[in-house]
PDB file with one MODEL, atoms N, CA, C and O in Angstrom:
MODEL        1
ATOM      1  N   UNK A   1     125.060  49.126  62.542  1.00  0.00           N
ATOM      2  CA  UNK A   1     124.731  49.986  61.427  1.00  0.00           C
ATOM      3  C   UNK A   1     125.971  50.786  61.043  1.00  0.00           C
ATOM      4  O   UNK A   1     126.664  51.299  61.922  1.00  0.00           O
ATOM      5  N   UNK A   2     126.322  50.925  59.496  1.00  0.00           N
ATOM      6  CA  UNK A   2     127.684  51.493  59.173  1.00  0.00           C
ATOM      7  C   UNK A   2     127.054  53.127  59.242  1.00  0.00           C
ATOM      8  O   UNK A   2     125.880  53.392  58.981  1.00  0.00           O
ATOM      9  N   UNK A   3     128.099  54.154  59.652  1.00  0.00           N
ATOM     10  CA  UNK A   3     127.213  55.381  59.928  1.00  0.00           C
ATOM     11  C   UNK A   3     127.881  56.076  58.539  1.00  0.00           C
ATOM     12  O   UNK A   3     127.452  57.132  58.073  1.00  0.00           O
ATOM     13  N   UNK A   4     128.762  55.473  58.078  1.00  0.00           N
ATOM     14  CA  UNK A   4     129.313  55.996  56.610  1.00  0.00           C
ATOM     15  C   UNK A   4     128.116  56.208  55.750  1.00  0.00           C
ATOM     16  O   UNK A   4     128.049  57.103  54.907  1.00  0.00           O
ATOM     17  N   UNK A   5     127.132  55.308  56.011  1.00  0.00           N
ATOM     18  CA  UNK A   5     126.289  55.152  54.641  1.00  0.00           C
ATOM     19  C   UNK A   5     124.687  55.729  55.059  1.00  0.00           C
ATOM     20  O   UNK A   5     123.639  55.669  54.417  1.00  0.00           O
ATOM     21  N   UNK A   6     124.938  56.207  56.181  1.00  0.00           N
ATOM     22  CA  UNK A   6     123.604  57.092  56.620  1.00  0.00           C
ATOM     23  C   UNK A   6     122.926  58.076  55.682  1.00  0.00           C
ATOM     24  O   UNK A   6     123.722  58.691  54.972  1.00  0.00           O
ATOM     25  N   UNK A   7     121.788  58.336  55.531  1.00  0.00           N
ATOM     26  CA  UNK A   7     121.430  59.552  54.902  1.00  0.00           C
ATOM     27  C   UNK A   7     121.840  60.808  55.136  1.00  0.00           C
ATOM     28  O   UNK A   7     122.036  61.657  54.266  1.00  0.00           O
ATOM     29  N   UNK A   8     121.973  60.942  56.285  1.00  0.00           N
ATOM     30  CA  UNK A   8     122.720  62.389  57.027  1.00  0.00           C
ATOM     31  C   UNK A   8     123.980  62.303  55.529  1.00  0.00           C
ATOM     32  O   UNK A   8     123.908  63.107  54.600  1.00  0.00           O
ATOM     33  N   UNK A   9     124.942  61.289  55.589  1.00  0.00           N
ATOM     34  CA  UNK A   9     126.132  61.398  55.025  1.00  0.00           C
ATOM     35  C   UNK A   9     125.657  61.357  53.807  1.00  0.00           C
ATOM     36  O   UNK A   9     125.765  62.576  53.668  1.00  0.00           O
ATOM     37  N   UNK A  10     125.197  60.997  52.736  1.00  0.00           N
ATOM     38  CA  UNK A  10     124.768  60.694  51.421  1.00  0.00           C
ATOM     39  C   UNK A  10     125.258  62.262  51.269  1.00  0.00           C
ATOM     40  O   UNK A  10     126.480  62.413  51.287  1.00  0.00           O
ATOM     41  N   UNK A  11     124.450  63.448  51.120  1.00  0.00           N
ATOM     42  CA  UNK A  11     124.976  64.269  50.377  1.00  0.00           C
ATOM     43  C   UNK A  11     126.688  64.854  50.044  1.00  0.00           C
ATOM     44  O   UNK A  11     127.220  65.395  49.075  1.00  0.00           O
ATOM     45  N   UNK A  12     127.113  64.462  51.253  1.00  0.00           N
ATOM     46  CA  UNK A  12     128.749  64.797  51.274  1.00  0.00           C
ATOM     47  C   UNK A  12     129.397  63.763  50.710  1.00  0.00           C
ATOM     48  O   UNK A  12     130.195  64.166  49.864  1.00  0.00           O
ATOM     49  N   UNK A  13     129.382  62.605  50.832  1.00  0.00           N
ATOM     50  CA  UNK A  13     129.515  61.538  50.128  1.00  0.00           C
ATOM     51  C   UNK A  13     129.574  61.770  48.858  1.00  0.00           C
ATOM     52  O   UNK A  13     130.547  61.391  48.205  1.00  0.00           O
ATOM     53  N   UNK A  14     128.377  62.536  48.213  1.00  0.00           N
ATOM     54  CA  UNK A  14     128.356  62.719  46.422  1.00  0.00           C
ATOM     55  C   UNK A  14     129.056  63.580  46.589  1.00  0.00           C
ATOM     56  O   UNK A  14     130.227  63.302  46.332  1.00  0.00           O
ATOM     57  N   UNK A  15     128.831  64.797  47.002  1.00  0.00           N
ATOM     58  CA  UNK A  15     129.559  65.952  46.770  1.00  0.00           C
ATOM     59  C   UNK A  15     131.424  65.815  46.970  1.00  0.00           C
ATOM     60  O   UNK A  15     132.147  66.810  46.952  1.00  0.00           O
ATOM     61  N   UNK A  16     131.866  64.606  47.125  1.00  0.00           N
ATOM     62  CA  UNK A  16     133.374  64.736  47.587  1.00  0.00           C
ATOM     63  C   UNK A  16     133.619  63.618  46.158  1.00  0.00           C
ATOM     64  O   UNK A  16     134.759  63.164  46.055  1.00  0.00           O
ATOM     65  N   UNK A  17     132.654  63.221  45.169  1.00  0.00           N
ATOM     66  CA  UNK A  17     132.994  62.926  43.868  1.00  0.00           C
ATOM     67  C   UNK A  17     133.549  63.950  42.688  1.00  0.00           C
ATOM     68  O   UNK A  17     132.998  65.023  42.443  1.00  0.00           O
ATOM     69  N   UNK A  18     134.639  63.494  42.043  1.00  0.00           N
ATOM     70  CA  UNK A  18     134.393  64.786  41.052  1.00  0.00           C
ATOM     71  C   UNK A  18     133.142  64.973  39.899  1.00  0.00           C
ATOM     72  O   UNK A  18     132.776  65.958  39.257  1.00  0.00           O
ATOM     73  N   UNK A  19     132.751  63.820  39.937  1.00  0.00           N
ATOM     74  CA  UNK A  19     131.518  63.687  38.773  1.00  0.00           C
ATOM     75  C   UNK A  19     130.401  62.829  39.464  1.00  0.00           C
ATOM     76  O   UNK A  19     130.593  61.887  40.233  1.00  0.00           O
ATOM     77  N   UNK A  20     129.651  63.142  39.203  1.00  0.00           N
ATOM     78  CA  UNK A  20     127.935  62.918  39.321  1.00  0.00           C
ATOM     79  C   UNK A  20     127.115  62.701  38.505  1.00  0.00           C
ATOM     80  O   UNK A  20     126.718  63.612  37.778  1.00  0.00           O
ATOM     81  N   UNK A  21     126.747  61.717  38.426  1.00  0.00           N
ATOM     82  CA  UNK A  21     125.331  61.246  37.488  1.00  0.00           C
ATOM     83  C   UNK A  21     124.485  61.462  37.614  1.00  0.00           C
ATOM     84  O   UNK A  21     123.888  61.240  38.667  1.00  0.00           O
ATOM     85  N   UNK A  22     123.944  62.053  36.526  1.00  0.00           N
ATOM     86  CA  UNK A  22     122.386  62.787  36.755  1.00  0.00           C
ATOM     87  C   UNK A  22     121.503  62.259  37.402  1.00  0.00           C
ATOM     88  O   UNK A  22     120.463  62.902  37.255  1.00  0.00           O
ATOM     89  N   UNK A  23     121.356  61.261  38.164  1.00  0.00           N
ATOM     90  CA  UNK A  23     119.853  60.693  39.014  1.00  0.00           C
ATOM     91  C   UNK A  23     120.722  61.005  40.425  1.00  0.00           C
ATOM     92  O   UNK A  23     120.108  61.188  41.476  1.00  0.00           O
ATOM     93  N   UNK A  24     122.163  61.051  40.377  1.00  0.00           N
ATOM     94  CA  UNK A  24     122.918  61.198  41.630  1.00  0.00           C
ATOM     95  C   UNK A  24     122.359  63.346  42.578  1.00  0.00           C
ATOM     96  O   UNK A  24     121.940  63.885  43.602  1.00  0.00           O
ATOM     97  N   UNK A  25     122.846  63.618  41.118  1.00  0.00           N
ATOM     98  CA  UNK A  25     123.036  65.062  41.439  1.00  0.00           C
ATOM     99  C   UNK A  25     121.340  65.379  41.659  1.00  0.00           C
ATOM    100  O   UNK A  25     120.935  65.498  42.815  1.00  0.00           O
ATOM    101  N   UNK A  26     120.471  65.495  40.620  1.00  0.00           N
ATOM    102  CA  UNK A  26     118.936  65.903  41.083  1.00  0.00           C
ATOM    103  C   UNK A  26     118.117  64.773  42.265  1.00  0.00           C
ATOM    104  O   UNK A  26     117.107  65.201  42.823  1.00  0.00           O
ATOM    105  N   UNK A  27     118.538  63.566  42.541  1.00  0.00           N
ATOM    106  CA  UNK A  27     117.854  62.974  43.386  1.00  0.00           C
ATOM    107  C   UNK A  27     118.695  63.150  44.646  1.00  0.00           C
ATOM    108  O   UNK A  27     118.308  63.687  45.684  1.00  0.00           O
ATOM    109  N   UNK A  28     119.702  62.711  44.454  1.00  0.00           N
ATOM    110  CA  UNK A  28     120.474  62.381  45.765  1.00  0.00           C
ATOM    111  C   UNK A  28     120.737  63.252  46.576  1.00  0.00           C
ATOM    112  O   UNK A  28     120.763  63.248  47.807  1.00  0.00           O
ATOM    113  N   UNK A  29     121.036  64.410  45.439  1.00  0.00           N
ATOM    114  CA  UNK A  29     121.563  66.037  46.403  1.00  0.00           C
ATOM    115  C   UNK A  29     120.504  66.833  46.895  1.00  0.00           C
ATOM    116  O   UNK A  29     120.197  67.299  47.992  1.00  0.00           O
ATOM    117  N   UNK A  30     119.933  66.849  45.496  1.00  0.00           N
ATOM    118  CA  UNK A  30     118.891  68.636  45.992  1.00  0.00           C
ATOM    119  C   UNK A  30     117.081  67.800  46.547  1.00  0.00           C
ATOM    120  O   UNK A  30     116.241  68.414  47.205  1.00  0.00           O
ATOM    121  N   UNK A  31     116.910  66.281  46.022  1.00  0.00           N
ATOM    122  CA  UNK A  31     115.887  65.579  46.670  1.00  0.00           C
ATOM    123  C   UNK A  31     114.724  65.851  45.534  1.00  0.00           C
ATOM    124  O   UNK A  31     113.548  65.657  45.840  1.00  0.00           O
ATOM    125  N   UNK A  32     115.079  66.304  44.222  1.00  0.00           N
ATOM    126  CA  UNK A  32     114.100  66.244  42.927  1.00  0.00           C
ATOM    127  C   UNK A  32     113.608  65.362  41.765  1.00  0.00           C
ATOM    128  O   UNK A  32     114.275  64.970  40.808  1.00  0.00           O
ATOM    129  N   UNK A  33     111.981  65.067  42.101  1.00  0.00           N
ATOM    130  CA  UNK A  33     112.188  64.451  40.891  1.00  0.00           C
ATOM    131  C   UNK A  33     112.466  64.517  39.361  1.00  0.00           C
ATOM    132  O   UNK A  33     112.631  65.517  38.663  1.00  0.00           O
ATOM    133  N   UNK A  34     112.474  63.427  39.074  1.00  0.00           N
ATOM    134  CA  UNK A  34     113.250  63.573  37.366  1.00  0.00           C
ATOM    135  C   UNK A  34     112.411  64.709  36.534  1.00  0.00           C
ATOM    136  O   UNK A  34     112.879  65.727  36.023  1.00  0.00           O
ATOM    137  N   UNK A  35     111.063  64.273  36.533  1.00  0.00           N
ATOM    138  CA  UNK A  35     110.381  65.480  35.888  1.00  0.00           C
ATOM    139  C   UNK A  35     110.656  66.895  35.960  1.00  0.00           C
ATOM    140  O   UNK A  35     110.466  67.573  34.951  1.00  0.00           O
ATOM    141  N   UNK A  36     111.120  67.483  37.131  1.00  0.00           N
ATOM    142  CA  UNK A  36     111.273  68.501  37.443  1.00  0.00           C
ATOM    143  C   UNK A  36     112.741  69.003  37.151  1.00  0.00           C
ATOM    144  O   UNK A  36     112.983  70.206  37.051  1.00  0.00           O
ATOM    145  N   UNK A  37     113.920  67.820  36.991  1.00  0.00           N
ATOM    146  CA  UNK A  37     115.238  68.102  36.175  1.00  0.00           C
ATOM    147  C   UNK A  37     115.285  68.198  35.418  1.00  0.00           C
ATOM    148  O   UNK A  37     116.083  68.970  34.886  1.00  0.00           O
ATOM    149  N   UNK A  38     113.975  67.057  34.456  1.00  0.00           N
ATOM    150  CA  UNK A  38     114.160  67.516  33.060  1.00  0.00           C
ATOM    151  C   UNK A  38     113.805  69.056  32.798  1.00  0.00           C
ATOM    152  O   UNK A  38     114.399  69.847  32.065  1.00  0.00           O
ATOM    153  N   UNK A  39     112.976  69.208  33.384  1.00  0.00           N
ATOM    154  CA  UNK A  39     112.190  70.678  32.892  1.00  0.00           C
ATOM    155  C   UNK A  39     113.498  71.829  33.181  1.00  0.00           C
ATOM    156  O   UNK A  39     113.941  72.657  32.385  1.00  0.00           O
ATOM    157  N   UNK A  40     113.894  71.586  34.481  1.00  0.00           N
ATOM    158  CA  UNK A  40     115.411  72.479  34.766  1.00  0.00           C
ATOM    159  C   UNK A  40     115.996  72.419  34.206  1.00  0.00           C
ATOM    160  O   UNK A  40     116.725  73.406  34.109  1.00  0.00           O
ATOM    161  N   UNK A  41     116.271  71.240  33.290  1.00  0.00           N
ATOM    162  CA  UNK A  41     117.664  71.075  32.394  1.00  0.00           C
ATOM    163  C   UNK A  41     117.225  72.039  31.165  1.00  0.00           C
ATOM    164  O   UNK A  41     118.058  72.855  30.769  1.00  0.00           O
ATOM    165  N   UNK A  42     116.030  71.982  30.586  1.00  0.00           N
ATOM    166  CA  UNK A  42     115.807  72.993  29.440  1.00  0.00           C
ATOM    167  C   UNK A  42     115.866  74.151  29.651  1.00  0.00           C
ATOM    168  O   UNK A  42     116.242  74.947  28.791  1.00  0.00           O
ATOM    169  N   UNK A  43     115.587  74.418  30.580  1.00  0.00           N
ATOM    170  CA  UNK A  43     115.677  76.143  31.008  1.00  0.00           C
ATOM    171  C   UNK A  43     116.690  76.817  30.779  1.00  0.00           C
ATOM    172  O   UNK A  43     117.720  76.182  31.001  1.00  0.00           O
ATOM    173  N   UNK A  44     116.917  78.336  30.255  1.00  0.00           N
ATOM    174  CA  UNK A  44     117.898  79.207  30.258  1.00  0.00           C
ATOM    175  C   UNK A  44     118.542  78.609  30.930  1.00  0.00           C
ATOM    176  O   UNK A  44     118.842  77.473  30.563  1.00  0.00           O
ATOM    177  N   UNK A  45     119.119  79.202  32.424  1.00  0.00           N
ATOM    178  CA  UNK A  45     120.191  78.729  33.344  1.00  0.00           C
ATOM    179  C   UNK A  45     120.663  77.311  33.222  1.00  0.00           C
ATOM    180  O   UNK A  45     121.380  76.956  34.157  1.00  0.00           O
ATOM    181  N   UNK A  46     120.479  76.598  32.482  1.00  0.00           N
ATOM    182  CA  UNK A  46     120.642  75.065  32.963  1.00  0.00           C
ATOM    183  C   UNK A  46     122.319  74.850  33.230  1.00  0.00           C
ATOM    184  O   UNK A  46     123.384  75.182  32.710  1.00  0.00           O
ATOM    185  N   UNK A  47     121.737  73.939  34.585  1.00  0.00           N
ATOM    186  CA  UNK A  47     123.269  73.818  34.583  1.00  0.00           C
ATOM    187  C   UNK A  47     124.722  72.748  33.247  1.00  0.00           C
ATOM    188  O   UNK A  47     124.112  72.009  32.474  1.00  0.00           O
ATOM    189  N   UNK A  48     125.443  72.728  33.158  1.00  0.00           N
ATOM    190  CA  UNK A  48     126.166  71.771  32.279  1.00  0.00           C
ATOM    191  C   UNK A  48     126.110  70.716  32.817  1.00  0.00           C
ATOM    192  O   UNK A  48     126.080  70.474  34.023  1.00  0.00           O
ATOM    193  N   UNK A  49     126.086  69.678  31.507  1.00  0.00           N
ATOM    194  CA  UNK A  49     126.148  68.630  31.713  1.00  0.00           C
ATOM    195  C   UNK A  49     127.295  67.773  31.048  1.00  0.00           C
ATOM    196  O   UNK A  49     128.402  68.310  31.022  1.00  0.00           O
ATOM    197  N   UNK A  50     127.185  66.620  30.555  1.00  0.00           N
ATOM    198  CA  UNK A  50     127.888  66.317  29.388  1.00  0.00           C
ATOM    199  C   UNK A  50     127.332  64.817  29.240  1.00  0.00           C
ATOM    200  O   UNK A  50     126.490  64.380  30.025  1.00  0.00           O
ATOM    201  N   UNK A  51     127.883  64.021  28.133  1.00  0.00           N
ATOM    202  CA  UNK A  51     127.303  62.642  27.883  1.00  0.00           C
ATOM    203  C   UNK A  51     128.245  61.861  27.666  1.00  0.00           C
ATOM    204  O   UNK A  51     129.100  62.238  26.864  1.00  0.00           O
ATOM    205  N   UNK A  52     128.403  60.389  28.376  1.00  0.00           N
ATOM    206  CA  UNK A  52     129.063  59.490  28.132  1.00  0.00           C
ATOM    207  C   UNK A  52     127.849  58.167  27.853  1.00  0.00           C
ATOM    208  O   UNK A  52     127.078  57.579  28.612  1.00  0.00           O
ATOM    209  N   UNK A  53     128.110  58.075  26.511  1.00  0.00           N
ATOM    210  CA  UNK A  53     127.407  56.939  25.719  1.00  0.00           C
ATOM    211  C   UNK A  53     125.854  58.327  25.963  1.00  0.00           C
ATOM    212  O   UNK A  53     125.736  59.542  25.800  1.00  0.00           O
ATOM    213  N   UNK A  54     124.804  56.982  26.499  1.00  0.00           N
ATOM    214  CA  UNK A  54     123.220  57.458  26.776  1.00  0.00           C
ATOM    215  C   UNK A  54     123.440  57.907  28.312  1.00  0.00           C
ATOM    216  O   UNK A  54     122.470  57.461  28.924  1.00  0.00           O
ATOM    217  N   UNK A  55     124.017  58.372  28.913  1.00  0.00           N
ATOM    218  CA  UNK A  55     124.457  58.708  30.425  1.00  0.00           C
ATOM    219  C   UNK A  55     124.689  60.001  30.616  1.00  0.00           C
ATOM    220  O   UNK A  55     125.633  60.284  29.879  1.00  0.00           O
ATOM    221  N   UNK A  56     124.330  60.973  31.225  1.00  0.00           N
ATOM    222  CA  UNK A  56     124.390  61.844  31.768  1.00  0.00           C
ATOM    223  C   UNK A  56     125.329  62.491  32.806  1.00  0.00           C
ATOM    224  O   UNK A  56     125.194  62.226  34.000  1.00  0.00           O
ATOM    225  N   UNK A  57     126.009  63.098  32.488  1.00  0.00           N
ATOM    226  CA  UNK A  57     126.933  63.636  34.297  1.00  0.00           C
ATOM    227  C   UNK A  57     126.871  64.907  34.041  1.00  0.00           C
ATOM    228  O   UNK A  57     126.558  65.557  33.043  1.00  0.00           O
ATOM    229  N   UNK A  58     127.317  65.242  35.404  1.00  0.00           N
ATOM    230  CA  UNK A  58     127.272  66.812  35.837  1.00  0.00           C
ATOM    231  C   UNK A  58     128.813  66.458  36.850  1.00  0.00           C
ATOM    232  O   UNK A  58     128.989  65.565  37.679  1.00  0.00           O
ATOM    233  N   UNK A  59     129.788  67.584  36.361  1.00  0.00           N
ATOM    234  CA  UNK A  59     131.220  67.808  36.848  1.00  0.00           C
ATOM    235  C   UNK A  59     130.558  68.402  38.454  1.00  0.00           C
ATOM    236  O   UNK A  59     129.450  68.934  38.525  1.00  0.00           O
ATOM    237  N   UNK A  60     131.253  68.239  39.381  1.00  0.00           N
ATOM    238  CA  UNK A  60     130.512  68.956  41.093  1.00  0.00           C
ATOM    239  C   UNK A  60     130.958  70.195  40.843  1.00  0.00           C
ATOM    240  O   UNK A  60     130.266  71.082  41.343  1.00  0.00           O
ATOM    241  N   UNK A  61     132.258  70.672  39.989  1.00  0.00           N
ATOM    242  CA  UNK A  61     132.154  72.372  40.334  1.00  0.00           C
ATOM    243  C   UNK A  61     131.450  72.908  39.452  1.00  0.00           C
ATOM    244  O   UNK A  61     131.266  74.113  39.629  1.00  0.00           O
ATOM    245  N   UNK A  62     130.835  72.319  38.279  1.00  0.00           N
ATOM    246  CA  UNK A  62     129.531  72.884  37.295  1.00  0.00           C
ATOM    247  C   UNK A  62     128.643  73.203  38.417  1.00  0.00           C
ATOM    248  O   UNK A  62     128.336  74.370  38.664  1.00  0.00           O
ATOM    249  N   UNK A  63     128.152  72.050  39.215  1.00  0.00           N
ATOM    250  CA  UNK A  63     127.018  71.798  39.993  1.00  0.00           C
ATOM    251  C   UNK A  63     127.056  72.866  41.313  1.00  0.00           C
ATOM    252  O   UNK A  63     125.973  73.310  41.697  1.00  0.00           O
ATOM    253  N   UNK A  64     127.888  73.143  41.777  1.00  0.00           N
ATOM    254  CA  UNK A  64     128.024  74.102  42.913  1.00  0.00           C
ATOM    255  C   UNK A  64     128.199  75.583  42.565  1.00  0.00           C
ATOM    256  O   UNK A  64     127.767  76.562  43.174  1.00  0.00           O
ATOM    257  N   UNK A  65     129.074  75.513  41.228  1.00  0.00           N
ATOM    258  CA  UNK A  65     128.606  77.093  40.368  1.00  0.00           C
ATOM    259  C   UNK A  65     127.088  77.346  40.026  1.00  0.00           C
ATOM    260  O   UNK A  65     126.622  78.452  40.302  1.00  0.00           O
ATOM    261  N   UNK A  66     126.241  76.329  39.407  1.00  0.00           N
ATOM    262  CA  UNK A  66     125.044  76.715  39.173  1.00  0.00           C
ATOM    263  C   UNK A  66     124.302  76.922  40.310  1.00  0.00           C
ATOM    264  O   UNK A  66     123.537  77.869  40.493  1.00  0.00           O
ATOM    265  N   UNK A  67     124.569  75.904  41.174  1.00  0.00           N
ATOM    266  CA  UNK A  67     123.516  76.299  42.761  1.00  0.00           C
ATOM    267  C   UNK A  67     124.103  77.608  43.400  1.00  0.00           C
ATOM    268  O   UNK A  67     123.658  78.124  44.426  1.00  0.00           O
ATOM    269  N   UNK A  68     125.062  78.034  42.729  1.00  0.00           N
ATOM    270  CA  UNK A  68     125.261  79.218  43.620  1.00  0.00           C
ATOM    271  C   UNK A  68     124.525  80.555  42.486  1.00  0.00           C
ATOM    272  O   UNK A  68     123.980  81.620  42.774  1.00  0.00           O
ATOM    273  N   UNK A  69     124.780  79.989  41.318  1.00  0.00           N
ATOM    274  CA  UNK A  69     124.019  81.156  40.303  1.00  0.00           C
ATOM    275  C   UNK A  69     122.823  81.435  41.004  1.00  0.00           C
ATOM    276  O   UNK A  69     122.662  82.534  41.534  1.00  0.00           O
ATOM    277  N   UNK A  70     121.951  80.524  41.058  1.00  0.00           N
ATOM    278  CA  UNK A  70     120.675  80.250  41.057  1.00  0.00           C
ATOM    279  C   UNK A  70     119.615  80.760  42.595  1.00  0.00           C
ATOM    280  O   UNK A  70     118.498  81.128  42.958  1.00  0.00           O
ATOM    281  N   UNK A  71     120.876  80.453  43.001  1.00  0.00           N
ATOM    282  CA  UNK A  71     120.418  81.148  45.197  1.00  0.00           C
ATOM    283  C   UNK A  71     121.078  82.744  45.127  1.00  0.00           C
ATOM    284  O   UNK A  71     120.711  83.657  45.866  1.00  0.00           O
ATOM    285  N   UNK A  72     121.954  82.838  44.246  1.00  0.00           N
ATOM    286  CA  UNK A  72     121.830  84.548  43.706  1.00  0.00           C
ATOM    287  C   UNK A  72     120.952  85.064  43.049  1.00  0.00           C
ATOM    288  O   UNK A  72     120.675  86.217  43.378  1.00  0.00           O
ATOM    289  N   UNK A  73     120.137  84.427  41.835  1.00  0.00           N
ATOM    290  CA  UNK A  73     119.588  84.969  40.855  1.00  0.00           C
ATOM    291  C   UNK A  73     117.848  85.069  41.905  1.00  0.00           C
ATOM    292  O   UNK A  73     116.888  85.824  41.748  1.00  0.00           O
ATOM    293  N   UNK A  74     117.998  84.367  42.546  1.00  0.00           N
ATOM    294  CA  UNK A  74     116.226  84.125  43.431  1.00  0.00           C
ATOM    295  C   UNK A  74     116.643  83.961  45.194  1.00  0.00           C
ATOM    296  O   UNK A  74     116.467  82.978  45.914  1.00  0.00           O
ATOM    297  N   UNK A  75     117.067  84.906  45.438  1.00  0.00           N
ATOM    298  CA  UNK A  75     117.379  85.150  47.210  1.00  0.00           C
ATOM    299  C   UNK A  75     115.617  84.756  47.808  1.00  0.00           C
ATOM    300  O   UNK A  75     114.536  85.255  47.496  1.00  0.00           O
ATOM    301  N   UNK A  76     115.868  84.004  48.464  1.00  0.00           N
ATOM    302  CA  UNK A  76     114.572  83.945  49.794  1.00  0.00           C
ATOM    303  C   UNK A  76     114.226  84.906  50.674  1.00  0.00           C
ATOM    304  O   UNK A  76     114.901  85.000  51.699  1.00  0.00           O
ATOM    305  N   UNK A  77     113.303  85.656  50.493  1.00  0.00           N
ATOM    306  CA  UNK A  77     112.887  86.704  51.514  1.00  0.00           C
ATOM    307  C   UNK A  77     112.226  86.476  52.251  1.00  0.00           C
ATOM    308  O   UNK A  77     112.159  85.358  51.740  1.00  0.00           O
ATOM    309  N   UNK A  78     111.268  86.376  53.445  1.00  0.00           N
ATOM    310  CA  UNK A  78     110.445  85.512  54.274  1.00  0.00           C
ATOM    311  C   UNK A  78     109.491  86.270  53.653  1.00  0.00           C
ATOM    312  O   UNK A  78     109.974  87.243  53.074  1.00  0.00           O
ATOM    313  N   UNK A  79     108.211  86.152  53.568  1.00  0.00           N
ATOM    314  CA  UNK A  79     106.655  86.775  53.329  1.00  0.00           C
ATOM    315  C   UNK A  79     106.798  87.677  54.276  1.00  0.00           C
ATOM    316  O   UNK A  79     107.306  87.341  55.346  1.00  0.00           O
ATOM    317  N   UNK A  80     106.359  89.036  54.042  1.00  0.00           N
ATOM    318  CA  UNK A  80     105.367  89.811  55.464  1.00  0.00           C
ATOM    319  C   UNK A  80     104.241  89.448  55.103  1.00  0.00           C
ATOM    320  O   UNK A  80     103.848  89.100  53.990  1.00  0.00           O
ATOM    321  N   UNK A  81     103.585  89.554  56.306  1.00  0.00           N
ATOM    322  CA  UNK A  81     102.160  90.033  56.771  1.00  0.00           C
ATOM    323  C   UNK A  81     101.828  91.307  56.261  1.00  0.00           C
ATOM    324  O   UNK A  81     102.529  92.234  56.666  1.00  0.00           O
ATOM    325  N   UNK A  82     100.760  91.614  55.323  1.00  0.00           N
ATOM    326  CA  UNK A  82     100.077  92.484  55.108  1.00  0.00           C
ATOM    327  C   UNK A  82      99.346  93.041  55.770  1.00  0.00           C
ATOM    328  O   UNK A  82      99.194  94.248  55.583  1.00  0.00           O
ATOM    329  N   UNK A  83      98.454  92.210  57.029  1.00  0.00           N
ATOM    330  CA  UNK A  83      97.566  92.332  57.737  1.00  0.00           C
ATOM    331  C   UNK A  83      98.296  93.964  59.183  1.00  0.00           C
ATOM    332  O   UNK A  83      99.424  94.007  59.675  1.00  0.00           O
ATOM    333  N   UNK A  84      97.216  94.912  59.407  1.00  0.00           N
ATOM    334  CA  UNK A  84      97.426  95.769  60.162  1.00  0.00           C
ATOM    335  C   UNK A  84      97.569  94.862  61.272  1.00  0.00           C
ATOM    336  O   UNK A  84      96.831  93.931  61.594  1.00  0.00           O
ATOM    337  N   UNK A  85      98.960  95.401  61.976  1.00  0.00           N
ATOM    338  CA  UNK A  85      98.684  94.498  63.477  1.00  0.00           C
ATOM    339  C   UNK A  85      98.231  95.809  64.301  1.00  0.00           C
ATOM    340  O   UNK A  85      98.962  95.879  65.289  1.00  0.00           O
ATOM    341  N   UNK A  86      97.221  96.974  64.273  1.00  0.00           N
ATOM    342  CA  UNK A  86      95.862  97.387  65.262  1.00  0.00           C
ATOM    343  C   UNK A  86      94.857  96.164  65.290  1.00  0.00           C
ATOM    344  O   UNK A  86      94.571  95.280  64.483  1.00  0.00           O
ATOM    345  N   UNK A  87      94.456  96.487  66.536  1.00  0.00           N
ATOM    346  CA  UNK A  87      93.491  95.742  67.025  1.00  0.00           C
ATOM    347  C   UNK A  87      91.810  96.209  66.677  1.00  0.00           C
ATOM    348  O   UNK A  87      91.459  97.253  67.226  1.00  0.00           O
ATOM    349  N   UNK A  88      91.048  95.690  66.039  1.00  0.00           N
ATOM    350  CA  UNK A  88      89.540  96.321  66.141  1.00  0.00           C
ATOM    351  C   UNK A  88      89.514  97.002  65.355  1.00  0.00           C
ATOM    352  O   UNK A  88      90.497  96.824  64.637  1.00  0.00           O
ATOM    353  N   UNK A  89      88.581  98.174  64.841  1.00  0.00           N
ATOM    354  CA  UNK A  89      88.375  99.040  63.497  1.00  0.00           C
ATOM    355  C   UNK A  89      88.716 100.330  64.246  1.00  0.00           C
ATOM    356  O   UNK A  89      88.575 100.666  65.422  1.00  0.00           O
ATOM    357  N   UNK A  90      89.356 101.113  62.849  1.00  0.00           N
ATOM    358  CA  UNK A  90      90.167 102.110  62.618  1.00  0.00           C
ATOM    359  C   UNK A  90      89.300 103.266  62.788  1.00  0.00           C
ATOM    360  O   UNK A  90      89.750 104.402  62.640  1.00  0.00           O
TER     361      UNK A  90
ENDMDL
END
């Protein structure tokens, strides 16, 4: 088995391209389907793209500026628990 072409490696693999094709960058990288790029692509933030012929690309430092907009603009906080941790009624 070639370990070049593992899934582990696939994302670094794209990411060490300077350009990416749109089924490359939303499937290959972040693991989304198309429906859900298209809808991203309309959105305010969208990242750039550009068109060669009917083809789609995304430049990788467009693509790593927007993922970094975007993990700024919506930080992950874990949930608390609302729930009282006392035991039994108050």
């Amino acid at each position: 088995m070639n370990t070049e072409t593992t899934e582990a490696n696939l994302p670094a693999q794209l990411m060490a391209k300077p350009v990416l094709s749109w089924d490359e960058f939303w499937d290959g990288i972040l693991g989304l389907p198309k429906s859900t790029a298209e809808q991203v692509a309309r959105d305010a933030p969208a990242p750039k793209f550009f068109m060669l012929g009917r083809r789609r690309y995304i430049r990788t430092a467009d693509a790593v500026e927007w993922l970094n907009q975007a993990a700024s603009a919506a930080p992950y906080f874990p949930r608390r628990n609302k729930r009282s941790t006392a035991k039994g009624p108050l």
